[in-house]
C-alpha positions in Angstrom: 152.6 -30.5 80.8 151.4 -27.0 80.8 149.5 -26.8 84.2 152.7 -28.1 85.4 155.0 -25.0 84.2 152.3 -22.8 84.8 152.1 -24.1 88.4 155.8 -22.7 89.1 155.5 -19.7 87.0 152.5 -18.5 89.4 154.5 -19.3 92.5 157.3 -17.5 91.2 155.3 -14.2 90.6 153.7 -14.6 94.2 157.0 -14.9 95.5 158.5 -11.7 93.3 155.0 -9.5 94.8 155.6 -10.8 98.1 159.7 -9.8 97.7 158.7 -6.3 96.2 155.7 -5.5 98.6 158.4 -6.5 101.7 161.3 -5.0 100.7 161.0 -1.1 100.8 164.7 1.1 100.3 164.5 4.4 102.2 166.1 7.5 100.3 168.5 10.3 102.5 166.9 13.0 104.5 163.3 10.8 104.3 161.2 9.0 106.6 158.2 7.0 105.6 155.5 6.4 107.9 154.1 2.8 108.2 150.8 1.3 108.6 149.7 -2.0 109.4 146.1 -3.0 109.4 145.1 1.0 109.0 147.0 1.6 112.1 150.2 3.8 112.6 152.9 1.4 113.0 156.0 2.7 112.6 158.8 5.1 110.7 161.1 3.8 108.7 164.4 5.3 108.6 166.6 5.7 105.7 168.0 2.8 104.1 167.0 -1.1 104.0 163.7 -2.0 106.0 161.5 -5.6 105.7 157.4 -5.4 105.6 155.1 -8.1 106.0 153.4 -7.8 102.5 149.9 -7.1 102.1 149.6 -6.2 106.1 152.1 -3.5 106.0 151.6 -0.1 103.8 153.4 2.6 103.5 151.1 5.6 104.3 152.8 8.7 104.2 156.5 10.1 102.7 157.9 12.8 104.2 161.1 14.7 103.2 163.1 16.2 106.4 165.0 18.7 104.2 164.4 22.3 104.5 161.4 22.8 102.4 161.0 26.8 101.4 156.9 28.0 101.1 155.4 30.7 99.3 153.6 32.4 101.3 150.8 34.7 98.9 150.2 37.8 98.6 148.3 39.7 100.7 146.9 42.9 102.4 147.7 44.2 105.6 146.3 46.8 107.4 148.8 49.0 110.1 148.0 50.5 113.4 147.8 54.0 111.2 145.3 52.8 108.8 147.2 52.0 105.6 147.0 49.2 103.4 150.5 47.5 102.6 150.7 44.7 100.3 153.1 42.4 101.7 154.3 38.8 100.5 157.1 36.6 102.2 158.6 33.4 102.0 158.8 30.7 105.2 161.2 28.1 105.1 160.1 25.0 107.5 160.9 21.4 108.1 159.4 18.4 109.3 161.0 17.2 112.7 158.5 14.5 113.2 157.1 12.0 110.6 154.2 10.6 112.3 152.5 14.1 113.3 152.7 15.4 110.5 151.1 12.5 109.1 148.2 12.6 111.6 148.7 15.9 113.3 146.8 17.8 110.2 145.1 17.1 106.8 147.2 19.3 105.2 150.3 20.8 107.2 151.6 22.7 104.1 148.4 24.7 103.7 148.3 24.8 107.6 151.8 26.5 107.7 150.8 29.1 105.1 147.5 30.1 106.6 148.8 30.2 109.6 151.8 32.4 108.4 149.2 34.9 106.7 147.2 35.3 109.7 150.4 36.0 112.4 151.8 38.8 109.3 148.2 40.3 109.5 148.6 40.4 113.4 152.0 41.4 114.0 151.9 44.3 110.9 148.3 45.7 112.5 150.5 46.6 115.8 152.7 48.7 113.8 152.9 52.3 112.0 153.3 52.5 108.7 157.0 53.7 109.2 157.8 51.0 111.2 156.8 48.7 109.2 159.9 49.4 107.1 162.4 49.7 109.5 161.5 46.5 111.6 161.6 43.9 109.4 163.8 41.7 111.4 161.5 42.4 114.3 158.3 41.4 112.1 159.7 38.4 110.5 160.9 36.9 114.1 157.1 37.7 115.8 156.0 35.8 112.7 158.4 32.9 113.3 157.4 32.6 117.1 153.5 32.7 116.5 154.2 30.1 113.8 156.2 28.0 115.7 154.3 27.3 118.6 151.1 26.1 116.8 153.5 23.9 114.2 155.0 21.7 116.9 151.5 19.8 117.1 152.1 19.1 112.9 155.5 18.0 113.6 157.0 20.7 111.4 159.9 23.2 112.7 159.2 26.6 111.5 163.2 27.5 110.4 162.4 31.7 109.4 160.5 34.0 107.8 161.0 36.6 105.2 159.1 39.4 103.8 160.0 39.5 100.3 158.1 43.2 99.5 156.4 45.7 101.3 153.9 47.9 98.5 151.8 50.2 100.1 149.6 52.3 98.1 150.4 54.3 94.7 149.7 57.5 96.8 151.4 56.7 100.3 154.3 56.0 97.6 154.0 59.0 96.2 154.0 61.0 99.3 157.0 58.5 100.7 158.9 59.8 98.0 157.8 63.4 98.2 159.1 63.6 102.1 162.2 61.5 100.9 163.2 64.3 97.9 162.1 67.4 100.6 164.2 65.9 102.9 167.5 65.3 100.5 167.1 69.1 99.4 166.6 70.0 103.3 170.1 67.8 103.8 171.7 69.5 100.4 171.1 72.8 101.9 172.5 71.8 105.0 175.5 70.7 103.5 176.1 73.9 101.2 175.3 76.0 104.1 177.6 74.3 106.3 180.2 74.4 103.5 179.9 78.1 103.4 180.5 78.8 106.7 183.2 76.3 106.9 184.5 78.2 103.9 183.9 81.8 105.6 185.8 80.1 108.6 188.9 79.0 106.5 189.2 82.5 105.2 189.4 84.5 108.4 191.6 81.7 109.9 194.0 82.3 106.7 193.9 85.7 106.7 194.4 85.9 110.4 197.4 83.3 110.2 199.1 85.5 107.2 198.4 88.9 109.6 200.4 87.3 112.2 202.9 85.6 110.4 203.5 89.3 108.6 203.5 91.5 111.9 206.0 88.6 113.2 208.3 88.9 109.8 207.9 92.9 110.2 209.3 92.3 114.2 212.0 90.3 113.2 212.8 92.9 110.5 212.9 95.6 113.0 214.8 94.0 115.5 217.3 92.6 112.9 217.8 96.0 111.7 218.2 97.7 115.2 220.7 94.6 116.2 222.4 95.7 112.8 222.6 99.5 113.4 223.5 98.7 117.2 226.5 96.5 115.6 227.8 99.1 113.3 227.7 101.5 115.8 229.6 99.3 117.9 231.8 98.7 115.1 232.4 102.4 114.6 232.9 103.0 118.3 235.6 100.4 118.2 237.7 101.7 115.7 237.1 105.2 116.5 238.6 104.1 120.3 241.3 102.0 118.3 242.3 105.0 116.4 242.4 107.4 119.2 244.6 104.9 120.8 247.0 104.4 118.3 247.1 108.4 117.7 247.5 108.9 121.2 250.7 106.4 121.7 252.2 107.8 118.2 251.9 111.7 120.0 254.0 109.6 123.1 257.1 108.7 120.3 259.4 111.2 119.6 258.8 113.8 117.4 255.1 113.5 118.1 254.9 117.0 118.9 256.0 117.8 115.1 253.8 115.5 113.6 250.4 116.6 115.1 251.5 120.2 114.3 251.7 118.9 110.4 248.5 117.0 110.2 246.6 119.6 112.0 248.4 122.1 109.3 247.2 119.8 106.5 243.4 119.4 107.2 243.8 123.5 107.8 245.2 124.0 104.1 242.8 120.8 102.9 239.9 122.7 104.1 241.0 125.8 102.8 241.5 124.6 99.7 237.8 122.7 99.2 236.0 126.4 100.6 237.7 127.8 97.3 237.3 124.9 95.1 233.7 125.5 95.7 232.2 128.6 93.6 229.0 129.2 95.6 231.2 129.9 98.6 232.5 133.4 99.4 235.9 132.4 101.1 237.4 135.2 103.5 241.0 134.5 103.9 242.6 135.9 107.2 244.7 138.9 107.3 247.1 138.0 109.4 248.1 134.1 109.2 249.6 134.5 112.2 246.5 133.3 113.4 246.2 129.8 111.6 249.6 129.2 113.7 247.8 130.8 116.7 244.9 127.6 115.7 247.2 125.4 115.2 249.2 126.2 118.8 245.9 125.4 120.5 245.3 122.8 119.3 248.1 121.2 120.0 247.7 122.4 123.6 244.3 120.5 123.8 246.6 117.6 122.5 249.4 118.2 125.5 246.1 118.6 127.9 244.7 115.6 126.7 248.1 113.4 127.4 248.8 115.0 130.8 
């Protein structure tokens, strides 16, 4: 009775071994490489693939994701002579399972030594300055060399990127001194330009006010001639309006009479202010025939004048 459960218990592990070795269940974004009788077979793909048990092995598991690398640290010597310490980080992935099974022992270390020897080469072609400012240029050389050599791994070198550039404690410090003299150089540059910008602003104000007074003084001038030319305009009107009006109240009747009294008036009126005033010796006319005799020519000037 017992050899005869045991019987089916054994046949029933066989079977579960031969199920488990036969069945395999391929994750996303990996390839397994196959091999059957220690020969490359085949890749399986991802999702549900069938093996023949205990002929078939999988050899090799490869992820096809983007895998990023450390590259170390490491010195680099420029074209100029200066050590830089410079460390990066590649980012690769594998494009073809079975080469990169059987391409290289070791495609990981192969990528990073690689990587290491093409920064060496591409940094030894450059000046220390340029080193700095051509990163890009440095981390796409770097890609290229890579690249080409990778193919026969089966890995597709994505970028490179220098992480840190150190050169030397005293190329530092004499980075940094040319840096500071050059900020003070700019700073003076700046306050010198300022100044003169300054000096420049002045004379253009002062310049601006000296025009805008001579023009205020010119308006002044001709606002004050146009004024005075007005009121002697003015004047000359209404001296002309009075003559008129005089002259066409002489033509009425009794004209004559009239003159003779005003002209009288202003005689006595002018008389009498010479006397008013005590710092003025007044001499009065003997005979006063004579203011008549004044006062007779004058109105011939006035008969003269209307003839």
């Amino acid at each position: 009775m017992n050899n005869a459960l045991a019987i089916p218990v054994v046949l029933f592990v066989i079977a579960a071994l031969f199920v488990m070795r036969s069945i395999k269940v391929v994750p996303q974004q990996h390839a397994w490489v196959v091999e059957r009788l220690g020969k490359y077979h085949s890749t399986l793909t991802p999702g549900l693939s069938i093996l023949i048990p205990f002929v078939d092995q999988v050899a090799y598991k490869h992820s096809l994701k983007e895998i990023p690398l450390d590259v170390p640290s490491q010195i680099c010597i420029t074209r100029d002579n200066t050590q830089l310490q410079v460390d990066g980080i590649l980012y690769f992935q594998v494009t073809d399972p079975m080469r990169a099974s059987y391409g290289s022992s070791n495609y990981i270390v192969a990528v990073t030594q690689l990587a290491q020897t093409s920064l060496r080469s591409v940094i030894g072609k450059l000046e220390l300055d340029k080193t700095f400012e051509e990163r890009d240029i440095i981390n796409a050389q770097v890609v290229q060399a890579i690249d080409e050599a990778a193919l026969n791994w089966g890995v597709k070198v994505l970028r490179y990127e220098i992480k840190d550039l150190t050169p030397p404690k005293e190329i530092l410090h004499a980075m940094q001194s040319q840096i500071t003299a050059e900020r003070e150089k700019r700073a003076l540059i700046a306050a010198s330009e300022g100044r003169r910008q300054e000096q420049i602003n002045i004379a253009t104000g002062e310049r601006e006010a000296f025009i805008a007074r001579s023009e205020g003084e010119k308006q002044s001038i001709i606002n004050k001639a146009q004024g005075e030319a007005a009121s002697i305009t003015a004047v000359a009107e209404a001296t002309a309006l009075a003559i008129e009006r005089i002259a066409a109240a002489i033509r009425q009747p009794g004209g004559d009479q009239a003159v003779q009294l005003k002209v009288a008036e202003r005689a006595v009126d002018a008389f009498g202010k010479v006397a008013a005033d005590a710092a003025t010796t007044l001499i009065i006319p003997a005979n006063m025939n004579e203011v008549s005799g004044l006062i007779a020519s004058a109105m011939k000037m006035v008969q003269v004048g209307r003839a």
